[in-house]
Every structure is written in structure tokens, then in C-alpha cells.
Backbone as CSV, one residue per row, in Angstrom:
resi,resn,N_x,N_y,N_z,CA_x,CA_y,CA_z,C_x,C_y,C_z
1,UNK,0.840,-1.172,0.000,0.000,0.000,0.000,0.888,1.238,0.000
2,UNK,0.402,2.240,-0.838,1.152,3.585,-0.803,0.537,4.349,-0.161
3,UNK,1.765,5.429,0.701,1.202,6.452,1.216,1.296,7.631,0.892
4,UNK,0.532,8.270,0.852,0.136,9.722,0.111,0.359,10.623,1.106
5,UNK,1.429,11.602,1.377,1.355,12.622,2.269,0.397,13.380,1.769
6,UNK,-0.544,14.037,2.630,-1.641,15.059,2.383,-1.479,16.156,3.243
7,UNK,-0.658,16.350,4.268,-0.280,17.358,4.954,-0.450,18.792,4.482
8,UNK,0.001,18.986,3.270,0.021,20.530,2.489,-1.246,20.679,1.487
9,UNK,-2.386,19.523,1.590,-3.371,19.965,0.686,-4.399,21.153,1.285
10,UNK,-5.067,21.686,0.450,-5.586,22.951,0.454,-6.913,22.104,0.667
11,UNK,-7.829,22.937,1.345,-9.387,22.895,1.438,-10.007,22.098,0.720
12,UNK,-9.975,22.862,-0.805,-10.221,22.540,-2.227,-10.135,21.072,-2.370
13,UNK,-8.849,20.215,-2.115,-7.877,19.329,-2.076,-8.783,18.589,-1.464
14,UNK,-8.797,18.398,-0.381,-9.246,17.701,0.144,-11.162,17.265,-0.034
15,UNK,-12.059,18.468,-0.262,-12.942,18.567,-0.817,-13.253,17.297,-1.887
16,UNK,-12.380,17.958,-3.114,-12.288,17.123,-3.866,-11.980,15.423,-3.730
17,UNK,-11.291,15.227,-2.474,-10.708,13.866,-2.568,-11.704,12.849,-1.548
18,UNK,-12.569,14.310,-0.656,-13.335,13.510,-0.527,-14.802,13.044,-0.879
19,UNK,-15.255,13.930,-1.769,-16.325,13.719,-2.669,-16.111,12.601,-4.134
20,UNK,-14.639,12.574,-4.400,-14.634,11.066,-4.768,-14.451,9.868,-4.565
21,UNK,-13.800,10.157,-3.433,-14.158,8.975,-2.313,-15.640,8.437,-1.874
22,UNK,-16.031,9.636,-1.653,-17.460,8.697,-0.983,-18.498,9.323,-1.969
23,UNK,-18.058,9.029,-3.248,-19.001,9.227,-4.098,-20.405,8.981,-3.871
24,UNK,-21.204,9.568,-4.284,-23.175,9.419,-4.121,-23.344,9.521,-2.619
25,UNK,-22.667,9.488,-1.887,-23.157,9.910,-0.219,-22.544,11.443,0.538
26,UNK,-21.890,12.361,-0.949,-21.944,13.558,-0.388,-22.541,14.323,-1.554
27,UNK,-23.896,15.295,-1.148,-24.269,15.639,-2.023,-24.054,17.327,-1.934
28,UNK,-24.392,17.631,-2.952,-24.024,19.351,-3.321,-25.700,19.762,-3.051
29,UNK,-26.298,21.009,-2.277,-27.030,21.767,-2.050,-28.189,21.815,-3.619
30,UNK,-29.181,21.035,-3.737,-30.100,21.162,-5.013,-29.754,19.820,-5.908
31,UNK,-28.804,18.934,-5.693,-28.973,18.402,-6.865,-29.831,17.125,-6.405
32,UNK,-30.113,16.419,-7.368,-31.356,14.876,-7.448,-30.350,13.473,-7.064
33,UNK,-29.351,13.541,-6.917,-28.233,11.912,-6.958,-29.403,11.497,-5.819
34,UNK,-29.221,9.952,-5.830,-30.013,9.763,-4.800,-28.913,8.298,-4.431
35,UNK,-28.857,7.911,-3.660,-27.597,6.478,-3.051,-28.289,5.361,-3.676
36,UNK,-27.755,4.600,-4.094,-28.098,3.437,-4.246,-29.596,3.243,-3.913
37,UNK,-30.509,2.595,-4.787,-31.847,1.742,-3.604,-31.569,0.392,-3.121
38,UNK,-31.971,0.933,-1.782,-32.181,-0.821,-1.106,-32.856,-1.635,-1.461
39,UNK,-32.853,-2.771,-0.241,-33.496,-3.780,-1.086,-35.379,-3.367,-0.300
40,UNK,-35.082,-1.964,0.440,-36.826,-1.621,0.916,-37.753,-1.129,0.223
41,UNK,-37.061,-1.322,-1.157,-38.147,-0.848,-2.556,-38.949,0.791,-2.152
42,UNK,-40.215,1.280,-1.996,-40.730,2.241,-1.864,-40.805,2.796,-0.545
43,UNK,-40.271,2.017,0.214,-40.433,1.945,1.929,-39.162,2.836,2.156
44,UNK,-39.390,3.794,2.786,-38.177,5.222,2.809,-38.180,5.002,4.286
45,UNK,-36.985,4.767,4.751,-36.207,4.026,5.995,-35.276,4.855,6.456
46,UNK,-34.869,5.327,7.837,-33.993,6.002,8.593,-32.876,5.129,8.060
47,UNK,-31.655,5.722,7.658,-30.684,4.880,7.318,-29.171,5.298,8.082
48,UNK,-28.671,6.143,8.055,-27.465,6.528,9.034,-27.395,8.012,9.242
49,UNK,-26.426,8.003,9.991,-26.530,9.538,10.767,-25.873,10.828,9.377
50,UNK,-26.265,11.682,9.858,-25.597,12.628,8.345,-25.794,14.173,9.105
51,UNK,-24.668,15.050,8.649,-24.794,16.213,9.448,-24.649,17.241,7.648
52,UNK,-25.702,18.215,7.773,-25.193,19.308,6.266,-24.322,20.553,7.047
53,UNK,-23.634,20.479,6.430,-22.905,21.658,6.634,-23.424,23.434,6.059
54,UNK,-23.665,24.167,6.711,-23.980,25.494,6.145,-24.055,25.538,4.502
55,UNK,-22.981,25.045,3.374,-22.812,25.455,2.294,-23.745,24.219,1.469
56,UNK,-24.660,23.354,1.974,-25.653,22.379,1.708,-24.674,21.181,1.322
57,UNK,-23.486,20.553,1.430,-22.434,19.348,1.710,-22.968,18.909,2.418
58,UNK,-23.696,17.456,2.363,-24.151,16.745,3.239,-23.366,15.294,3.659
59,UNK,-22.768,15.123,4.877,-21.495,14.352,5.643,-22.492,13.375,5.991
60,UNK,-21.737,12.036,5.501,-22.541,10.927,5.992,-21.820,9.725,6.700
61,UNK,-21.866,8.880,7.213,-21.161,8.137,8.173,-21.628,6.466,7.512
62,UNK,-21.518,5.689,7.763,-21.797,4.128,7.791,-22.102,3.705,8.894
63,UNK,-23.601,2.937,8.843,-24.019,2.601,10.183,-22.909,1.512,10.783
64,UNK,-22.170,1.817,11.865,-23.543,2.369,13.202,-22.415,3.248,13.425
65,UNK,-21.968,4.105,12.626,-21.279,5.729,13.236,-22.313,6.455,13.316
66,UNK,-21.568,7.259,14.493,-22.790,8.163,15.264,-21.936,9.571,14.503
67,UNK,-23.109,10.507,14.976,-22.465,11.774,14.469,-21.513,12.484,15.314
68,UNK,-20.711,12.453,16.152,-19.829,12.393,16.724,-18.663,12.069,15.545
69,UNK,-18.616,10.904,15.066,-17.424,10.641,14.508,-17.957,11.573,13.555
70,UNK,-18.858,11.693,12.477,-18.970,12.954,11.494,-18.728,13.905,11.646
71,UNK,-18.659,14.704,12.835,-17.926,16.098,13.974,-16.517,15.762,13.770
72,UNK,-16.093,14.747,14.233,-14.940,14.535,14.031,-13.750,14.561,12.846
73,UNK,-14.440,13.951,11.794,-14.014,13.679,10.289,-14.207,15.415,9.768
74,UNK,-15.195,15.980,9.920,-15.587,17.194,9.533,-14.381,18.102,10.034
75,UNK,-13.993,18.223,11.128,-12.883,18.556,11.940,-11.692,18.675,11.064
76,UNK,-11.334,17.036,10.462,-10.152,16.672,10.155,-9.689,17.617,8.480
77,UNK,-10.950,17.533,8.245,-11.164,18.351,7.184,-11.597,19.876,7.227
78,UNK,-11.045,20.176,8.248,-11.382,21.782,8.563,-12.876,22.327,8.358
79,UNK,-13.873,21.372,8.219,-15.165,21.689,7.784,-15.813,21.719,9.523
80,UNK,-15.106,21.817,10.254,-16.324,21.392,12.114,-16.217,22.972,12.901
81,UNK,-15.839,23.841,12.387,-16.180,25.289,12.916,-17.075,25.396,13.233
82,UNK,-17.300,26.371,14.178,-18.618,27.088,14.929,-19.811,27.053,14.107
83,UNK,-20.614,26.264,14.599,-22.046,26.468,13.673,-21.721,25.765,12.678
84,UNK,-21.024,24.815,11.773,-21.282,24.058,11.012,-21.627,22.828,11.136
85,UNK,-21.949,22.531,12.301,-21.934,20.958,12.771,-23.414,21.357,13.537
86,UNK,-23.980,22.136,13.319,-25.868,22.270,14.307,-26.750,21.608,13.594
87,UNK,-26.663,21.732,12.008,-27.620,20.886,11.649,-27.297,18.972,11.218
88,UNK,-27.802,18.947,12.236,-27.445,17.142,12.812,-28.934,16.147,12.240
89,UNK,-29.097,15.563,10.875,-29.751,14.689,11.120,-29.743,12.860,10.459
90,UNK,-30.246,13.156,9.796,-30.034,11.126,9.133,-30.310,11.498,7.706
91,UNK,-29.505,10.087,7.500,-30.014,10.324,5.298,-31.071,9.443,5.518
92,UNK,-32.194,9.024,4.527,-32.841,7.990,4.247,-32.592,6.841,3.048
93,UNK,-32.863,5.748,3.055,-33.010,4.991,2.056,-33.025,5.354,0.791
94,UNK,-33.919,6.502,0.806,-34.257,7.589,-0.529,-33.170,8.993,-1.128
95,UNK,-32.279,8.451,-0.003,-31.359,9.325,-0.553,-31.753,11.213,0.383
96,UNK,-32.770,10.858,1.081,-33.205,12.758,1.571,-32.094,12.522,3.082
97,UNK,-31.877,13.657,3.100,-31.306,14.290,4.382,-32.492,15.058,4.951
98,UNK,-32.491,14.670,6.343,-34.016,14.788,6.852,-33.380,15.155,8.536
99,UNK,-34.059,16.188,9.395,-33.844,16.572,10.971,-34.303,15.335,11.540
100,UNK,-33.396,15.728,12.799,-33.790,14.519,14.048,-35.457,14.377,14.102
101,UNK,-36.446,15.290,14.148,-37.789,15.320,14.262,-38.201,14.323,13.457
102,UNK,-37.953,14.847,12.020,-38.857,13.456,10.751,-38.179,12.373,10.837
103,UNK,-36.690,12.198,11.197,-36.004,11.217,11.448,-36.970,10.055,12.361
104,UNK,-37.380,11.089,13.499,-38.008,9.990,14.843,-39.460,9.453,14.093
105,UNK,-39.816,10.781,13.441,-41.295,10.318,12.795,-41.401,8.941,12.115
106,UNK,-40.253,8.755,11.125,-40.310,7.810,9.951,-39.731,6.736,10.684
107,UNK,-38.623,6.781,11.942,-38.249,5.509,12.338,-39.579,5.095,13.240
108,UNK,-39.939,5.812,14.203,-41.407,5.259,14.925,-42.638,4.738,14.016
109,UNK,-42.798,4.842,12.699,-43.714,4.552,12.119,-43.341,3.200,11.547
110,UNK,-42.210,3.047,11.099,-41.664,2.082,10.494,-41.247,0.889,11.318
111,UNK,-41.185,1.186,12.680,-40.652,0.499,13.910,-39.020,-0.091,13.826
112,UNK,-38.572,0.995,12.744,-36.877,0.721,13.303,-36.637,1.409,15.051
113,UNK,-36.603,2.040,15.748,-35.933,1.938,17.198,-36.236,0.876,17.863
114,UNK,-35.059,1.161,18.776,-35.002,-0.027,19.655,-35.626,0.095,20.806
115,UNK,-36.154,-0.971,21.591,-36.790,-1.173,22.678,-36.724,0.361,23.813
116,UNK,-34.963,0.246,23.820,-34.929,1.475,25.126,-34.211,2.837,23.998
117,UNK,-35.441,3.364,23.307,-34.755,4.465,22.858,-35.450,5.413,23.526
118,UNK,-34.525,6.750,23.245,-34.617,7.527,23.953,-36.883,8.106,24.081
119,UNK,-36.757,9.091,24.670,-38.198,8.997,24.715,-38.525,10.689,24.461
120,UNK,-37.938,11.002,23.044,-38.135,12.732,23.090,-38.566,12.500,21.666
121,UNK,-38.625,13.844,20.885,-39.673,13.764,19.962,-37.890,13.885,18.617
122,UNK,-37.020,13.179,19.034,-35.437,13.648,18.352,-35.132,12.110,18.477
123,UNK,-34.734,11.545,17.116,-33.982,10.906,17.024,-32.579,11.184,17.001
124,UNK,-32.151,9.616,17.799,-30.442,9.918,18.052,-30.037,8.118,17.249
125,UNK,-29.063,8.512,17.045,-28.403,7.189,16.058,-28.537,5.639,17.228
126,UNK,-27.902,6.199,18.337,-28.375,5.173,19.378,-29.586,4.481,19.648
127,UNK,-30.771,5.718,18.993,-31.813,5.038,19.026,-32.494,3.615,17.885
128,UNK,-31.000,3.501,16.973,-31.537,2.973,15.721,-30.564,1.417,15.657
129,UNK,-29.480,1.476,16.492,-28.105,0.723,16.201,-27.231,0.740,17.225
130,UNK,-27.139,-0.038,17.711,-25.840,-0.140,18.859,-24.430,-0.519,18.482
């Protein structure tokens, strides 16, 4: 395996390296990409934690990362400044980035949480995956 010093890349740089990296799970502010469909056909499912950043970049994790580590990664990438990390919620099946509120809506309807989840009207990733 080779290693790539990245130490001196620029913003830009990194931007770039990581939107082709995690191709279809970071999306740009307006556009239609939608992730892969599951195998839940029309059934639009809480799927993992995802935080948008102010400039509509939406940061997504692999279950069962919590958004914590997305704070974190966001960080690493100079993207976790003041106020860019408030809007905290989940992607769906369907590809939408959706708040903790519709998050809890669509997992309580669907009966993804777990037995002891939390009991507020906010989904938390804990409530979905241990």
C-alpha cells in the first residue's frame, strides 16, 4: 500500500478527494443523486446519521457511526467550525437528508428503534443501532 502525504493539501484538495471517495453519499445543495436503492423498494427508511454543513455538503457516516465521529471527520477536514456541525440529522433509504424530528417520525412509524430508545420527539443514532 502507498502512502500519500496530504499534509500541504488545500481545502479545495481535500474537498475534492473527498467527494470522490465517498461518491453518491456527499451531495451538493439542489442536486437529485439519490444512493443506491435498497433492497426496501418504496419503503423510505432512517438509514445513518448525516450532518449538512452550512454550504448544503451533506457528511454521511456508515451505520452504526454516530455523528460524533462525522464532527470529528468534519474537523479533520477543517469543515467542524462554529455552527457548522448544528444541523445534525439522518439520510434515508431515498437518498433525503431529513432533521432529528422526521427522522423519529419515519423511524417510529416504520418500527426501526429499539426497545430502550430515547423517549423525546429527536432521534439519536443510538436510538436505531448499537
Amino acid at each position: 500500500m502507498t502512502t500519500v502525504d496530504r499534509s500541504d493539501w488545500t481545502q479545495d484538495q481535500w474537498d475534492a478527494w473527498y467527494k470522490e471517495r465517498y461518491a453518491g453519499l456527499v451531495f451538493e445543495s439542489g442536486t437529485q443523486e439519490e444512493l443506491l436503492k435498497s433492497d426496501t423498494g418504496d419503503i423510505e427508511l432512517v438509514d445513518r446519521a448525516a450532518n449538512r454543513h452550512p454550504d448544503g455538503v451533506i457528511y454521511v457516516v456508515s451505520r452504526p457511526g454516530r455523528h460524533h465521529d462525522l464532527i470529528h471527520h468534519m474537523g479533520q477536514l477543517g469543515r467542524a467550525g462554529a455552527g457548522n456541525v448544528n444541523d445534525q440529522g439522518f439520510l434515508t433509504t431515498h437518498g433525503r437528508f431529513i432533521n432529528r424530528v422526521e427522522a423519529r417520525i419515519i423511524a417510529d412509524r416504520e418500527g426501526q428503534t429499539l426497545p430502550d430508545a430515547h423517549s423525546t420527539k429527536y432521534l439519536f443514532s443510538e436510538d436505531l443501532f448499537r
